[in-house]
C-alpha positions in Angstrom: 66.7 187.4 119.4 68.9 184.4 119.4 65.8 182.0 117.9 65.5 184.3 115.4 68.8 184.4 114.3 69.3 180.7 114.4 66.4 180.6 112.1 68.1 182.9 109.7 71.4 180.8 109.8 69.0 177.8 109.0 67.7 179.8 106.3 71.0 180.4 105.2 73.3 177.6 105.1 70.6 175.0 104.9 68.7 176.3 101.8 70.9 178.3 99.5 72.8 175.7 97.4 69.4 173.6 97.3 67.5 176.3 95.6 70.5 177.2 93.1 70.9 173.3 92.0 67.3 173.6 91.6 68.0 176.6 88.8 70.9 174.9 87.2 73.1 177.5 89.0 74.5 175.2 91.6 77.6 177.4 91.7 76.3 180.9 92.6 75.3 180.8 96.2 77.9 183.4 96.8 75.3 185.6 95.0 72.5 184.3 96.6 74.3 184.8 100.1 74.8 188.2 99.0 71.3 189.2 98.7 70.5 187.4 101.5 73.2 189.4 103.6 71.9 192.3 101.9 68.3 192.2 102.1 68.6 191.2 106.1 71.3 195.0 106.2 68.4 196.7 104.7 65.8 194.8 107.3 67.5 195.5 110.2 68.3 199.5 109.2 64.9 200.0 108.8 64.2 198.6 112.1 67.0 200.4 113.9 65.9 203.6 112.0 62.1 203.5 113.5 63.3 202.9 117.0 65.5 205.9 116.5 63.0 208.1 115.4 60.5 206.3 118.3 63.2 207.7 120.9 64.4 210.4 119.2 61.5 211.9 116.8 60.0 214.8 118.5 63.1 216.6 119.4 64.0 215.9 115.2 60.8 217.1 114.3 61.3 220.4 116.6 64.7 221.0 115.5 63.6 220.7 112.1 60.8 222.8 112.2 63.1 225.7 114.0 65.4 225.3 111.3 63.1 225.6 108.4 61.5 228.8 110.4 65.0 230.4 110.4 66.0 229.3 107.0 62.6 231.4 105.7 63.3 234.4 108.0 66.5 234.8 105.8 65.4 234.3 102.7 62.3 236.9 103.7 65.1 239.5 105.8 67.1 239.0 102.3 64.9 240.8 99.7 
């Protein structure tokens, strides 16, 4: 996990105002830092959010299921 996050501080620091003075734009990595933050927040959601439905899924998917079964048992007991 450390290499990996090493490699993303390379990333980081190393390349942003590179590929802005590139553009003309050698002003703006604070937007480009922001994506960047942003895109790894969405990464690493997604990947926290599959391992939590890898150790949590079935008992979601049961739970689920019972409460759909009761919501339609009202609805049917209701007309």
């Amino acid at each position: 996990m450390k290499k990996i996050l090493l490699i993303w501080l390379v990333f980081f620091f190393g390349l942003s105002n590179q590929l802005f003075a590139k553009a003309g734009m050698a002003n703006d990595e604070t937007e480009f830092a922001l994506a960047l933050a942003g895109f790894l927040l969405l990464v690493a959601g997604f990947f926290e959010g599959i391992g939590y439905l890898k150790k949590n899924g079935k008992g979601l998917f049961i739970r689920f299921r019972t409460f759909l079964k009761n919501k339609l048992l009202m609805l049917r007991n209701s007309h």
